[in-house]
Structures are given as structure tokens and as C-alpha cells.
C-alpha positions as a Markdown table, in Angstrom:
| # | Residue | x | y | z |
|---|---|---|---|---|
| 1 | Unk | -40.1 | 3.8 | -19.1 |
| 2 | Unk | -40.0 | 7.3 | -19.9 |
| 3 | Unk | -41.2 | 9.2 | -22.9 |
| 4 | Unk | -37.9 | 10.6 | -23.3 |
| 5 | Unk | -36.5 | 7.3 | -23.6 |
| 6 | Unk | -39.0 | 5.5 | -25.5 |
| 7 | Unk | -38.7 | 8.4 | -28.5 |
| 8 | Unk | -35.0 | 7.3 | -28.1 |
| 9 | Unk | -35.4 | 3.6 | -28.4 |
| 10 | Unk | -38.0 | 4.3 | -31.2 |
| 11 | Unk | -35.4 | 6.4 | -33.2 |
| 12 | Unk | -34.7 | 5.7 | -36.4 |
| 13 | Unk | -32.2 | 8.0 | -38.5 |
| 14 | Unk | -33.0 | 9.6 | -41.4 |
| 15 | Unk | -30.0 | 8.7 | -43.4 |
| 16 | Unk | -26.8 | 6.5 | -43.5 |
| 17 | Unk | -23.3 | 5.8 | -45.1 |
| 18 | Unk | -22.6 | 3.0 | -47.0 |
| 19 | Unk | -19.7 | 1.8 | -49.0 |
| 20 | Unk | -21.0 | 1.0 | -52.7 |
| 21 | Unk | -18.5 | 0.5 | -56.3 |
| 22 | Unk | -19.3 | 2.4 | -58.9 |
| 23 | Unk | -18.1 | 2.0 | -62.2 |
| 24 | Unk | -17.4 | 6.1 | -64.3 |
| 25 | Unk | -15.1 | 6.1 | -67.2 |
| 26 | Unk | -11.8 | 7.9 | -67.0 |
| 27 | Unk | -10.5 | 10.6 | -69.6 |
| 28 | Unk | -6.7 | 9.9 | -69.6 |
| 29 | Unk | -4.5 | 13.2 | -71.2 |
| 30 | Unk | -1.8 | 12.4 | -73.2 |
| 31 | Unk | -1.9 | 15.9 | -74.7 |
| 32 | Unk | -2.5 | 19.6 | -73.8 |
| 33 | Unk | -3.3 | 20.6 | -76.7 |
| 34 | Unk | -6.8 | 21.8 | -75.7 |
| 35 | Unk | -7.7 | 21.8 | -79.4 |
| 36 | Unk | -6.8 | 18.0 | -80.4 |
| 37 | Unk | -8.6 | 16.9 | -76.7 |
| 38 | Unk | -11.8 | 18.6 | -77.7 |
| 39 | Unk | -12.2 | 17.0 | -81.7 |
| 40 | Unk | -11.0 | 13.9 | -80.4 |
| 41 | Unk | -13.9 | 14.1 | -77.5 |
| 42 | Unk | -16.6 | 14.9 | -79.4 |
| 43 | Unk | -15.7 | 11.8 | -81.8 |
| 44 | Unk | -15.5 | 9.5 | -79.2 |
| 45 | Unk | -19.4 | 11.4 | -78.5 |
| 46 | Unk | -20.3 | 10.7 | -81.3 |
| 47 | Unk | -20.1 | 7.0 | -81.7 |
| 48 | Unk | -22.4 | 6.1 | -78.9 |
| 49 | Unk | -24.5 | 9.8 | -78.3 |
| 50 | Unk | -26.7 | 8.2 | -75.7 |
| 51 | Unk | -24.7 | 6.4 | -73.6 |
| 52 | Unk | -22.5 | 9.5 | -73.2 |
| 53 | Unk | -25.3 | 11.9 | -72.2 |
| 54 | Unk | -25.0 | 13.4 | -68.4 |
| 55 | Unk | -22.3 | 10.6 | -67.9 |
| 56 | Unk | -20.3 | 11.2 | -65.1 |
| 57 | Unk | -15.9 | 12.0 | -65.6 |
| 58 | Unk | -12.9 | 11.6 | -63.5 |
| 59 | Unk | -10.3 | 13.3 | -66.0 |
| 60 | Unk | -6.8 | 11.8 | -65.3 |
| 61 | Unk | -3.5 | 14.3 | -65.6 |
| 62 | Unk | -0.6 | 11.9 | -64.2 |
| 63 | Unk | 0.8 | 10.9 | -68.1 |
| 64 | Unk | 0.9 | 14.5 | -68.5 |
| 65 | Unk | 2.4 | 15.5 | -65.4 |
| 66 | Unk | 5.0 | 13.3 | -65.8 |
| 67 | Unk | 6.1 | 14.7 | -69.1 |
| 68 | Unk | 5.8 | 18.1 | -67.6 |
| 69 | Unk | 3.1 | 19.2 | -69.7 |
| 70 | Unk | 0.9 | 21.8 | -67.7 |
| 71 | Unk | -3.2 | 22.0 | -69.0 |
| 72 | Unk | -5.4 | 24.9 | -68.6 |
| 73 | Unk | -8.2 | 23.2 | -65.9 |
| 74 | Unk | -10.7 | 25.8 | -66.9 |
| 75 | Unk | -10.5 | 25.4 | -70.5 |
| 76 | Unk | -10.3 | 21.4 | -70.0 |
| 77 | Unk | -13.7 | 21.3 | -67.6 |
| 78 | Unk | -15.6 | 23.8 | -69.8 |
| 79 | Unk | -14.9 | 21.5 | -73.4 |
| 80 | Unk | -16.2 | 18.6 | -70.9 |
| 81 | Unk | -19.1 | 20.0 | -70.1 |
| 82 | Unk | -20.1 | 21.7 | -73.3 |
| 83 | Unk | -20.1 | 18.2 | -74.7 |
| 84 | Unk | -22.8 | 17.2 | -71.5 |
| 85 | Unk | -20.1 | 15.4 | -69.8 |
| 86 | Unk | -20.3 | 15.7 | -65.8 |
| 87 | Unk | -16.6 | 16.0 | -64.8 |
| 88 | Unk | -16.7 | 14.6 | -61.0 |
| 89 | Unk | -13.1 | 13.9 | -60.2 |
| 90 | Unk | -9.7 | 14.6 | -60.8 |
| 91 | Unk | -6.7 | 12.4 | -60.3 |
| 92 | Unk | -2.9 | 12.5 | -61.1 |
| 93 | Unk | -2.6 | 16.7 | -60.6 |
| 94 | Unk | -0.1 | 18.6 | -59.0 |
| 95 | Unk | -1.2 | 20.4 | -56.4 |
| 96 | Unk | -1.8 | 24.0 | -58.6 |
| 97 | Unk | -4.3 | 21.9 | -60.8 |
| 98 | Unk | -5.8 | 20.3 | -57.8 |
| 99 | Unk | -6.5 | 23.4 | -55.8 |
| 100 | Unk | -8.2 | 24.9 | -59.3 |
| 101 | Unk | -10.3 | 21.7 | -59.5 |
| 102 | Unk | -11.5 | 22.1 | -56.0 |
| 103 | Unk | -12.7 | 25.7 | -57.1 |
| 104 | Unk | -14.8 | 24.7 | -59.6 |
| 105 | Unk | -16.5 | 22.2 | -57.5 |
| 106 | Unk | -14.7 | 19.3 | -58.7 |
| 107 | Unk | -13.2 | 16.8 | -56.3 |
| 108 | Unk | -9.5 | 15.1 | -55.9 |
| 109 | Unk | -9.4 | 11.3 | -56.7 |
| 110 | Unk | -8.5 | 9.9 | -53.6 |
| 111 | Unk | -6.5 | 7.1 | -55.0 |
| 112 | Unk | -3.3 | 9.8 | -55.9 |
| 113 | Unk | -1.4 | 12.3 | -53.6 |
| 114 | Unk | -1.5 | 15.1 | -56.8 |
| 115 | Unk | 2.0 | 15.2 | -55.9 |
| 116 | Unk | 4.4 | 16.6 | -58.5 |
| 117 | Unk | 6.2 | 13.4 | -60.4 |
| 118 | Unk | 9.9 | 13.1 | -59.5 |
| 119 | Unk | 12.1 | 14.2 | -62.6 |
| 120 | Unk | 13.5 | 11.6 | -64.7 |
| 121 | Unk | 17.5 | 11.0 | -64.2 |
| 122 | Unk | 19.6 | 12.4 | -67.0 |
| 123 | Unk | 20.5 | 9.2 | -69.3 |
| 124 | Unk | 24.0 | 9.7 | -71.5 |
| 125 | Unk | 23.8 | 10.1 | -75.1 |
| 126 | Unk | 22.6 | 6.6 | -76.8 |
| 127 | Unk | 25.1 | 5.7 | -80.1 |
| 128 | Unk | 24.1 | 4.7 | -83.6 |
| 129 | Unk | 23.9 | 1.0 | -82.7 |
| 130 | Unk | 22.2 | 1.5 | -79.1 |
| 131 | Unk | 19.7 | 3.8 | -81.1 |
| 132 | Unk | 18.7 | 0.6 | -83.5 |
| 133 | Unk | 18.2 | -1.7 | -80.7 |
| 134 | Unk | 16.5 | 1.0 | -78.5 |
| 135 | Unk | 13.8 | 1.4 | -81.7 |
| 136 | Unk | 13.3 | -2.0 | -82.0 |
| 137 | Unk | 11.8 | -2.2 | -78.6 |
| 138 | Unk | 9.5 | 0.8 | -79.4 |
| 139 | Unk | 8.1 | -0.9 | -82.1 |
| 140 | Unk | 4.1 | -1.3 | -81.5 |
| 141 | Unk | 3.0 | -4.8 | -80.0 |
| 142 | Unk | 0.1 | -6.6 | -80.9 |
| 143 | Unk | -2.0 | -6.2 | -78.3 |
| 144 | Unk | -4.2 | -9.2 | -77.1 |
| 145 | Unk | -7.5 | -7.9 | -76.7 |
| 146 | Unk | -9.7 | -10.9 | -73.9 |
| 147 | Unk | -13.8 | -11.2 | -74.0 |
| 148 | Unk | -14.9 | -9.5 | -70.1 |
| 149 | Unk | -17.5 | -12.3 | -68.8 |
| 150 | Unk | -19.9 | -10.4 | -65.7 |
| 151 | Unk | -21.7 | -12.7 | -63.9 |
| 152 | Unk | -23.6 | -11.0 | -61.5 |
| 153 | Unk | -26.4 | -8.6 | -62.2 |
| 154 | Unk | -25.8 | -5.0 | -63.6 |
| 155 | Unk | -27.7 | -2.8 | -61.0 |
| 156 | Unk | -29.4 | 0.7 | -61.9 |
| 157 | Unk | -26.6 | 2.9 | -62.0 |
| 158 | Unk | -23.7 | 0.8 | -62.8 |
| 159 | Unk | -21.6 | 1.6 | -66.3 |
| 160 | Unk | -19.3 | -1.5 | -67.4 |
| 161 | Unk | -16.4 | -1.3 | -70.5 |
| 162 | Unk | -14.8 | -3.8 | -72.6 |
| 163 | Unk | -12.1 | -3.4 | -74.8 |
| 164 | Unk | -13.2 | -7.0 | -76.6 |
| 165 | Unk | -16.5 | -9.0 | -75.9 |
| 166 | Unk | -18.5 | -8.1 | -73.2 |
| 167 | Unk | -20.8 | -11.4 | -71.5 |
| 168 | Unk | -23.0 | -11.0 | -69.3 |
| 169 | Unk | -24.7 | -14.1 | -67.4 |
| 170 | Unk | -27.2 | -12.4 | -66.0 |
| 171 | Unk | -29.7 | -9.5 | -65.9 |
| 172 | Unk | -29.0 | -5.8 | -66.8 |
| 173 | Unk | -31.5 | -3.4 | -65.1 |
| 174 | Unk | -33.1 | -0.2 | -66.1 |
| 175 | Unk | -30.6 | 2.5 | -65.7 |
| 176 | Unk | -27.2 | 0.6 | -66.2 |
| 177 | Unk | -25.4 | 1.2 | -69.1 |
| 178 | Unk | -23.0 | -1.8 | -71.0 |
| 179 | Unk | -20.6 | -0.9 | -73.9 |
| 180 | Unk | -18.0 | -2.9 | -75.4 |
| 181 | Unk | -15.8 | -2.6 | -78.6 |
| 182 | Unk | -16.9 | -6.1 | -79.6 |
| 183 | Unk | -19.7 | -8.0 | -79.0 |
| 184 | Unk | -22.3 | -7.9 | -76.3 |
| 185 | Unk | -23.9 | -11.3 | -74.9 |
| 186 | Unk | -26.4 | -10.8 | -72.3 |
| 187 | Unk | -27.8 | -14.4 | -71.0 |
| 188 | Unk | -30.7 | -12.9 | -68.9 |
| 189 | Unk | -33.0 | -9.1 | -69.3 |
| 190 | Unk | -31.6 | -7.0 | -71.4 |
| 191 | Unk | -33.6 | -3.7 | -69.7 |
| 192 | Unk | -30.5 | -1.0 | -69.9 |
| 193 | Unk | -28.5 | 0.3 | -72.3 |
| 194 | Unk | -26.4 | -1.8 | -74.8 |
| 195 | Unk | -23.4 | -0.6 | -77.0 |
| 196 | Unk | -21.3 | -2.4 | -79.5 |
| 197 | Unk | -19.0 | -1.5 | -81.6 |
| 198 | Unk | -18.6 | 1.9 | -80.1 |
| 199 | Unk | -15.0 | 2.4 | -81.5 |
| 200 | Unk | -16.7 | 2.0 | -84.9 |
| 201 | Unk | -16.7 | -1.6 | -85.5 |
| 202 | Unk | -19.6 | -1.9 | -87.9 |
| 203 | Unk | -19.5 | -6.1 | -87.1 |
| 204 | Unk | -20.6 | -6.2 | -83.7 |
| 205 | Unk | -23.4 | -7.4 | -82.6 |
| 206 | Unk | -25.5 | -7.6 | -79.6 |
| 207 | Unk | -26.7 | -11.1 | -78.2 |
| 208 | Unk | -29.7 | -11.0 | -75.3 |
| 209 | Unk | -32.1 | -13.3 | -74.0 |
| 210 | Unk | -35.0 | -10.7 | -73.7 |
| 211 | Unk | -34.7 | -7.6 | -75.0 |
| 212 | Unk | -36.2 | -4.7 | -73.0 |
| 213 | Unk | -33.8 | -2.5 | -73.3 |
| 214 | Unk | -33.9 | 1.2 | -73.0 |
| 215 | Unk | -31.4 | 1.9 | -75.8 |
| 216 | Unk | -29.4 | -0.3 | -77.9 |
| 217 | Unk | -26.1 | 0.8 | -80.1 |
| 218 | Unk | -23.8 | -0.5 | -82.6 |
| 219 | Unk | -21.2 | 1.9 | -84.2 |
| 220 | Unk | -23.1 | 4.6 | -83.1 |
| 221 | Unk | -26.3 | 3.8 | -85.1 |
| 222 | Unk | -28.7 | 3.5 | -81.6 |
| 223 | Unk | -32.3 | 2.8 | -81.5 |
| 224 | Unk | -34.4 | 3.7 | -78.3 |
| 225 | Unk | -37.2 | 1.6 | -76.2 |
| 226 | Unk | -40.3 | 3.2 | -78.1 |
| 227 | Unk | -38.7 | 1.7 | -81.4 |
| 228 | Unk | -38.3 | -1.8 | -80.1 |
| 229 | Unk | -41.0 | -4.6 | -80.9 |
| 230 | Unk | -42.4 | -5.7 | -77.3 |
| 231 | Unk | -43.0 | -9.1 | -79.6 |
| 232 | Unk | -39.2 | -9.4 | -78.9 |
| 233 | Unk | -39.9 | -9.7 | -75.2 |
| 234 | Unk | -38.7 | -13.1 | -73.5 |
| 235 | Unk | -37.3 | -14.2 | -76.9 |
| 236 | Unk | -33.8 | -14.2 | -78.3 |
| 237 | Unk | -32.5 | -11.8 | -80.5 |
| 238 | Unk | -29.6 | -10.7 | -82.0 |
| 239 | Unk | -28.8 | -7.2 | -83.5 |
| 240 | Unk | -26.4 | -6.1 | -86.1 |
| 241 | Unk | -25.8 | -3.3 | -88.7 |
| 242 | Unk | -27.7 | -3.8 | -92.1 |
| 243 | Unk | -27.1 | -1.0 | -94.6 |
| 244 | Unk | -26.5 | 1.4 | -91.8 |
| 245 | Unk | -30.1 | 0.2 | -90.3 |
| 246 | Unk | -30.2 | -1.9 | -87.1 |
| 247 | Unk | -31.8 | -5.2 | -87.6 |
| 248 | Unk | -33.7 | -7.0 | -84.4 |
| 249 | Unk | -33.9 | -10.6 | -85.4 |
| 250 | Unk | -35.2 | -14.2 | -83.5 |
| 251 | Unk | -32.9 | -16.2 | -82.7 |
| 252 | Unk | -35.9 | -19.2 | -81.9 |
């Protein structure tokens, strides 16, 4: 055999493609007002500091597009990075807002065509009694709000979300991040980050196994791994808010 074709048989490349799922929250606009978006931003900061840190943003402009309401992209990416938010995508812009994006580095979601939304039809005037019944159905619905059960391993790198409870049946490495509005159950390692309550519910709590974690929340009020008792290693907890302190306490 030749050396030229052993070095080709012996080559191995130096990098590849694979498909992977990653999970990055999405900033939905229902405003332009660049003022309200940035107050209500760092609120929403505010609550769980850590978690939010260099976290990675696809900022979503279809609700606003639809409603014909045109955003400054500049303005919108500078208040998301001043707040050390990483905006990596954009999805649901026209095609003006997409070309700016593209400028500043930022990519176009794949999963929409940025195409301008199709006007609404014109709808004839509604009357006194069509106005009552048409209220009536505005009216706010109570919204049913599920626990999210995960019952595969949270890898390094992975970010879940819960509206309600958040259970997890298994491990949570170093690196991933879970936050819920509710509760947090983790039957297995507990070595990531944990948030509860991040909308400000003051009554979560967080459930684990064995708590290693790198950072752990409720309501904002976070405590990081160099505070955390290694005595609490391979033993249950549970944590909750105490006089605006968090508590770490065997569940044995």
C-alpha cells in the first residue's frame, strides 16, 4: 500500500456536524415602547440574577408585526445586552428588521419567513348588543397552569422552564440551568442551577435528592455552591424562604 494512501485511510477529521436541541428562552414583544421593554426586563433580571447572566436570546417580533407596530432593532439589542443578555436570534421580523439584525451579527430564526403579516380584513361596525357579547368573550380565563415532569438527564448546557412545577426524575449536571414558577423536584444530583419561584412566588420550594448544586434560587433570594453544606451531599433536602433567608433542611 502506498504512503499516500495509508495517510488517507488513517485520516481522521478534525471536526464534525451534528444535530443537538437546545433549550434558550424567547423574549416575546408585545410593545415598542423601548422604555416599558427595558423596566420590565431588568425586573424579570432581577428575580433570578444568576440564572440570567450571559444567557443566550432569540427576541421574538411576530405579535408586533402583526399589529403593525415597527421597533428600533438597535435600541432593542443594545437594552439586551446592557442587562448581559446574549441576543442570538431573531424570529417573526419583516424583512427591514431582519436585514438590521443580520448587521449586528445577529441571526434569523429559521423557523419564520420574516415575511410581512397579511393585513387583517376590514370587519363592519359591531352594535351595542354585539359589543356586550363580543366583551364577554374578552373577559380573562383562568388559565390552568400543569406540573412539567423531565425524565431524562439535564445535560451541561441545557436551560429548562416551567410555568407550574418543574420534576425532574433524574440527574442535573454542572452547567444546566432549571427554573420554574413553582416548585422544583429533582429525584437524582442536583449539580446545576435551581430556581423557584422566579416570578416572585415567595412559597416555592426546591426538592432534590443530593444537593450539589452550583446555585440555588427562590424569588430571587439565590445562594451559590461555596455557601452550601457538603454535609448535604447524598441526602435529601428541601429549600424554602425563611424571613427572606434560604433555609437547607434534611429531609431524612
Amino acid at each position: 500500500m502506498s504512503t499516500d494512501s495509508q495517510q488517507s485511510t488513517n485520516y481522521t477529521p478534525s471536526l464534525e456536524f451534528k444535530s443537538s436541541t437546545f433549550s434558550v428562552p424567547v423574549l416575546v414583544l408585545a410593545s415598542n415602547d423601548v422604555t416599558d421593554i427595558e423596566q420590565q426586563l431588568q425586573d424579570k433580571v432581577r428575580l433570578a440574577p444568576e440564572f440570567f447572566r450571559n444567557s443566550p436570546l432569540v427576541f421574538d417580533l411576530e405579535e408586533l408585526n402583526k399589529h403593525d407596530l415597527d421597533i428600533d432593532i438597535d435600541q432593542l439589542t443594545k437594552i439586551i445586552r446592557s442587562l448581559d443578555l446574549l441576543p442570538i436570534g431573531i424570529r417573526g421580523g419583516n424583512t427591514v428588521q431582519n436585514k438590521r439584525a443580520l448587521e449586528l451579527g445577529i441571526p434569523v430564526h429559521s423557523g419564520h419567513t420574516g415575511a410581512a403579516p397579511v393585513r387583517p380584513k376590514k370587519e363592519k361596525p359591531v352594535t351595542a348588543k354585539e359589543e356586550t357579547v363580543t366583551a364577554s368573550k374578552l373577559e380573562p380565563q383562568t388559565e390552568i397552569i400543569t406540573s412539567t415532569l423531565i425524565t431524562q438527564p439535564i445535560r451541561s448546557g441545557q436551560r429548562i422552564y416551567a410555568k407550574g412545577d418543574l420534576i425532574v426524575l433524574a440527574q442535573v449536571s454542572a452547567g444546566a440551568e432549571i427554573m420554574a414558577e413553582g416548585n422544583i423536584h429533582v429525584y437524582g444530583s442536583l449539580r446545576g442551577r435551581a430556581l423557584a419561584g422566579v416570578q416572585g412566588n415567595t412559597e416555592a420550594r426546591i426538592f432534590c435528592s443530593d444537593l450539589q448544586a452550583e446555585l440555588i434560587s427562590i424569588a430571587g433570594t439565590y445562594k451559590l455552591s461555596e455557601d452550601l453544606n457538603e454535609a448535604t451531599h447524598n441526602n435529601p433536602v428541601q429549600i424554602y424562604l425563611q424571613n427572606n433567608t434560604l433555609i437547607i433542611k434534611d429531609t431524612v
